[in-house]
Structure formats: C-alpha cells, structure tokens
Residue, then its C-alpha position, 0 to 999 in steps of 0.5 A: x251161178x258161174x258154174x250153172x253159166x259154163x255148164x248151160x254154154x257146154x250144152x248150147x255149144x259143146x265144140x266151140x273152142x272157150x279157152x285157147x291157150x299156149x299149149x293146148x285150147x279146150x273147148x267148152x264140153x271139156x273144160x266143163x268135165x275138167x271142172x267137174x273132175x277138179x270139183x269133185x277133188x275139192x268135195x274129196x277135201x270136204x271144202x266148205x263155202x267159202x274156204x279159200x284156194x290160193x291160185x298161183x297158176x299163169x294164165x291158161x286153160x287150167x286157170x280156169x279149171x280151178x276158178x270154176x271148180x272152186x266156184x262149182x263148190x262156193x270156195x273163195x278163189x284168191x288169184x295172185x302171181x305165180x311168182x311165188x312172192x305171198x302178200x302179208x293178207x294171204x296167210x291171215x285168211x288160213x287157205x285151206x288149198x294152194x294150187x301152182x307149180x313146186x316152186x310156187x307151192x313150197x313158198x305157199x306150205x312156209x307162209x301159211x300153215x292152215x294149207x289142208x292140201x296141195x295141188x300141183x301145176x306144171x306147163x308141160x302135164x296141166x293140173x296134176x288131179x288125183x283119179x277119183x271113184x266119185x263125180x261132183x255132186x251140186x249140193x245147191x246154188x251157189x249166189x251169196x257165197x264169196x267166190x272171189x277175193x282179189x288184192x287191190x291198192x284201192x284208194x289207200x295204196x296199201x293191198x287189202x283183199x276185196x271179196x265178190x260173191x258170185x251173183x255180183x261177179x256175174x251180174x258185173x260180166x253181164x253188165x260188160x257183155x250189155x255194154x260192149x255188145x259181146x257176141x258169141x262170134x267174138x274173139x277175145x285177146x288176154x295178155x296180161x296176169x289174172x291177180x286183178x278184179x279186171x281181169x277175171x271179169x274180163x278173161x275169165x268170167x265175160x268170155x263164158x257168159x258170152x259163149x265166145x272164144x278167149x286166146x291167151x298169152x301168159x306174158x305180153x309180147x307186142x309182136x306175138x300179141x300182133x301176130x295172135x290178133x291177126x291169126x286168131x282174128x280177134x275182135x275185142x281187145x281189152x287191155x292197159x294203156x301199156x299194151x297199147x303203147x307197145x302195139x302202137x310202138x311196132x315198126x311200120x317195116x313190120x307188116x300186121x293186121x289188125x282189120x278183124x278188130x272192132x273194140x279197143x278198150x283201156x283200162x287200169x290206168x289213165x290213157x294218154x292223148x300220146x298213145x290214144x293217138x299214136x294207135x289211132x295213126x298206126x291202125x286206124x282205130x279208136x281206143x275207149x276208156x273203162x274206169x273202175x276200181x275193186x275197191x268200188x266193184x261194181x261201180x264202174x263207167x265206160x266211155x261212149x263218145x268219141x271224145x278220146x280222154x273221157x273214161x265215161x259220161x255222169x249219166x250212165x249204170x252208175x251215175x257219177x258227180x264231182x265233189x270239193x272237198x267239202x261235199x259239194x257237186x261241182x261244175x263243168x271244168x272244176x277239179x274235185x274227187x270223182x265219186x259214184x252216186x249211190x242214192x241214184x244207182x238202179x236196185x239191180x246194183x244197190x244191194x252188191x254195193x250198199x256195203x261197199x267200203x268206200x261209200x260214205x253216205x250217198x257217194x262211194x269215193x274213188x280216190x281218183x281227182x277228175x272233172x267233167x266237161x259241159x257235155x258230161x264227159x268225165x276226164x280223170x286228171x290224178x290221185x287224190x293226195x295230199x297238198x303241196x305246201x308251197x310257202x302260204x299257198x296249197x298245190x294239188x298234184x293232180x293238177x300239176x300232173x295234169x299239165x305235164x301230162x298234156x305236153x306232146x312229148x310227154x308219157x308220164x309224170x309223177x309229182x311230189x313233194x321236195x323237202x315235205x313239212x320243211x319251210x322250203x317245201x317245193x313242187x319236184x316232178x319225175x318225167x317220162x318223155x318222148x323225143x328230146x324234151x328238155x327241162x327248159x322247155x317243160x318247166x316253160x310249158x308248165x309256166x304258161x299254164x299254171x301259177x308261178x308257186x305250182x311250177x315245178x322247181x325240179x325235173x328228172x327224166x326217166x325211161x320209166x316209172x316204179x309200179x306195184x305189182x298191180x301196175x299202178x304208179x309207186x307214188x311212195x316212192x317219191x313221196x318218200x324219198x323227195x329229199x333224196x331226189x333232189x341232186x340227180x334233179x339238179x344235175x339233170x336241169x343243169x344238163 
C-alpha cells in the first residue's frame, strides 16, 4: 500500500522534489527507481513479509530508499538511532538484514546473530546496493503485513516494540494530511532523528501521501533550521516543544524570516505556557498541540482552538474522557487519567485498534494525567504515577507539577518522592527555571496554590533534565535516587 502511494505520486508528479536532504535532494521519479532497485536486492535476499530490517541510517534520502523498499516486499522496518547502541528487544526479533554505516553494523553482526546480510551506508556514497540483473517484481498488496516496529516508552517507561501494518500506517498519514490540510504545495522541515512512530508518519509517510516536499536536517541546529525555514520556505513545521524553544531563544540581532509558515505543531511532550508564548512574541505565530503515543497508535488528538495549552477537544476522530481511578468520566477541571473512548470510535478506526495493548474494555488508557475545561478542551497536567505518602495523606505528582510548571519563570519540573516507604516520606522537586527564580519564591507560589502537606520540602535548580532516548523526562531517575537528592537540595535552599 505505501509503495503503491509513491509509486501513484511518481507518475502524477515525476520531477517534483520529495526528499531534500543534506547532500543531495531526490525527486519523486528517482526515489521511486531507487526503492525499486533496493527492493529487488531484498527479494535477492528472499525476504519474506514480515522479516525484519534494522534501519540504523540518519535522516536522509537513503532513509527512505529503505523504508519504502521494505515496505514495497512486506518487511518490518525497525528505525532505531545510528548511534549504534541496540536495545535488549532488537535481537530477540532475529533481524534478518541491517542497513547503516560499518561502525553501526559491526555493533548490529555482535548483538544479533539471525543477520542473513548486511547493507552499508555511508555519507559520502548513500547506499552501497550490489548491481542487480533483475527488476523488483510486486508479488502482491501489501495491507495486513507489519511493515513498522517502533520502540516506545509507552505508559510503562520500559522500551518495547510496537508494530503498524501498513493499512494503519496510512490510514494514520491520511488522518494527518485531513487534519492539517497538507497540500502539495507544502513544504515540510524534519529535524529530529526518525526512531519514533511520530516521525515516520510525520517525515516519512505524510509527505508522500501529500505529494509534497520534505527538507531534512540529520540534527537540530536552531540557526540552520532558521536559515532552511527561510530558504526553503517551508510552511509546516511539525516538531518538539524543544525545538520551539531554541528558535524562539534566537537573538532578535539575528535577522530570520519565518512568513511562509502557516502551522506550527508540537508534540511528543507537554508544551509550555513559557515557550508557547515566548514563540507567539518572536514571530507572530501560534504553536498547536498534537497528543498520541505508539503505544495507543492510532488514537491521537489535535487541538483546534486557540486556547494555547489544550492538546485536543473530548470530540473529535477519537473521542476522549477523563476517568478516576475507579472508572468514572469526570467533570470539568477534575484531574484523572485521560483515556480514548473505543465504544465511540468510527469502524474506520476500530479495527486497527480493538488489539490495542492498552485497551482495556471500552477505553485505551494513555497513562497520561489530564483534565478538561467546560469547553471541552483538554490539558495534559503529567504521568500517571504512583502517590506520594505524606504522613496519612496521598499526593498526586502530576499536580504538584502542574503548579510549578504554571509559574512564569519556570521550564520544567519533575517530582518525586524523598525518603520513599519511609515514615518521613516528603514531596522533593527538580527545577529548570528562567531567570533568577529562588526556591523561596517558588515553594511560596506552591503554598498559595496547593495544600500544606503537597508543597514541596525540597527544591533543586538544574539547567536541564535527564531524558531517554525518546526525549522523554528519565523520571526513574528521581524516583530512584530521592534519598541521594537530598543534600544538593539542601544545599541549594540553603542558598
């Protein structure tokens, strides 16, 4: 199905550029005989559906070359980072091919031994594909096949493989394209790694189903993303809250123009009041919310009001609710965990998601905290997690976070237990601040917020905060090592 998509766009607009990436651009006629040529190298390898292909190669025209190879003969594409660092799950799924450079691929031939062959990548050559006497011959659609496994976190915090078939891949880009209103006229700006489910549909899969132009950076750069947004005036730009942050933190001496935008979209993590409207006042434009998860793929929301911090509205493709703890939909303002409606969700969607992992009954839990407003508008306020015992009482982090995060001159904030299971069990806080915030002010802003016993005791300032390598906050971290937080806290309050 995905290959029938850039093989229909290759015929309706042969010279349109689809891919431009750092060293050279491809147009849609030769990324569609370069697939076809990578393909017919898997059927030489007598890969069978569903076989899978490591795919270790940075961002870029070759990236591509692969994906829609391996979904031209039914392989499962597993995208992970060319760092060369493979998670326990990879070699438990006995690989059959591994495509990235040497360095990459001799850390891949001494993790999984089920590698039938390799295929080398390089920066300065692209793919390095063997001559091939025969073409790629189709041997039928390709629809129920798992084309995609991507590694996430989801609700757990441990990495597990979630797997797409390529029916749900592009159902889930034409969703995106409907929602967006993606054009071929568009022109969209990819500069993040492509190891999550985000970012193949994003930057991979949308941008072919539109027919439009995607222009990629293998790493973020604020001032040569600026610099690509201006030249290549791009018009969509789908990225992380972070990203947004570092083109809004660009010097104003620092001269950009940013007029051909016409979306901003974040997603992968809550977006800040902070950043939302340190961009709005930099450039004049409005950032919206996406909110999914691979683990719930494809459940998903956008938001489309203006209210700035909603990720979406209960109404929409997949209606939403706020459950208690004991299963209840709750109000307006109530904070509970966020959930996906399954009895209400169109037949369009319910077959890809009746499976899901996460659904339990009527409902596929999120493992997101969140509330919605009297409008419908729905705001995610943390994880779910476990309470804080504090003397007879129970804390919900997510909303002390919620709080601290509300300050102006506040980033981020994580919070955890100090002293867990111990009868002195207390509320401890890690800060990323704007300005010259000081744990006086902060922890008095909490007190005139929240109730005595949910105020943190403890407060340290940091520059940033531990992520995995799917950008999420390392929450563990703190959870873990509360106990051995608790002198630089002290020292920092006593400063």
């Amino acid at each position: 199905m995905l290959y029938h998509v850039l093989w229909r766009q290759a015929e309706s607009r042969p010279e349109n550029i689809a891919v431009a990436g750092e060293r050279r651009s491809v147009s849609y006629a030769q990324l569609f005989r370069e697939v076809r040529s990578c393909a017919a190298f898997l059927q030489q390898l007598n890969f069978k559906p569903q076989d899978p292909i490591i795919l270790g190669v940075p961002p870029s025209p070759e990236f591509h070359v692969v994906f829609y190879a391996g979904c031209a003969v039914g392989a499962t594409v597993i995208p992970v980072l060319s760092s060369g660092k493979i998670s326990p799950q990879l070699p438990r799924v006995k690989p059959r091919l591994a495509v990235g450079d040497r360095s990459f691929l001799n850390t891949v031939e001494k993790e999984c031994r089920s590698l039938y062959g390799t295929l080398v990548w390089d920066r300065k050559n692209g793919l390095h594909l063997p001559d091939s006497e025969r073409g790629f011959k189709r041997r039928g659609l390709v629809r129920e096949e798992r084309v995609i496994a991507v590694s996430s976190s989801g609700s757990t915090g441990t990495p597990a493989l979630y797997y797409w078939t390529a029916g749900a891949a592009l159902e889930r880009a034409k969703l995106r394209q409907e929602l967006l209103t993606i054009s071929t006229e568009d022109v969209l700006l990819s500069s993040r790694p492509y190891n999550s489910g985000s970012s193949i549909t994003n930057h991979v899969i949308l941008p072919v189903v539109a027919g439009c132009k995607i222009v990629i950076q293998e790493k973020f750069q604020r001032l040569a993303a600026a610099e690509a947004i201006e030249k290549e005036r791009i018009t969509v730009l789908y990225a992380v809250p972070f990203i947004f942050e570092m083109l809004a933190s660009i010097p104003v001496s620092f001269r950009v123009d940013f007029s051909s935008l016409r979306l901003c979209i974040s997603g992968g993590a809550p977006l800040s009041r902070y950043v939302y409207d340190r961009f709005l006042q930099r450039f004049g434009l409005r950032i919206r919310q996406r909110y999914g998860g691979t683990h719930i793929h494809p459940a998903s929301s956008y938001n489309l009001s203006d209210v700035p911090e909603a990720v979406g509205q209960l109404a929409g493709p997949f209606p939403m609710a706020v459950l208690s703890d004991d299963g209840e939909e709750l109000g307006a303002g109530k904070i509970g965990e966020i959930v996906f409606d399954f009895s209400k969700i169109t037949r369009r969607w319910k077959k890809h998601l009746k499976d899901s992992p996460s659904r339990r009954g009527k409902y596929i839990y999120t493992g997101d905290l969140g509330k919605a407003d009297d409008e419908g508008n729905v705001y995610i306020v943390g994880r779910k997690s476990k309470f804080i015992k504090v003397a007879a009482n129970r804390v919900e982090p997510a909303e002390v976070e919620n709080i601290i995060r509300s300050h102006p001159q506040v980033r981020e904030a994580v919070v955890f237990p100090l002293r867990l299971g111990k009868s002195d069990e207390a509320v401890g806080a890690v800060v990323v601040r704007s300005g010259r915030l000081k744990p006086g002010e902060l922890l008095k802003y909490c007190a005139t917020h929240l109730d005595g016993y949910k105020c943190p005791r403890q407060i340290l300032f940091r520059k940033s905060l531990p992520r995995n390598l799917h950008g999420k906050v390392a929450r563990f971290l703190f959870e873990q090592r509360g106990d051995a937080l608790k002198s630089l806290e002290t020292r920092e309050l006593a400063e």
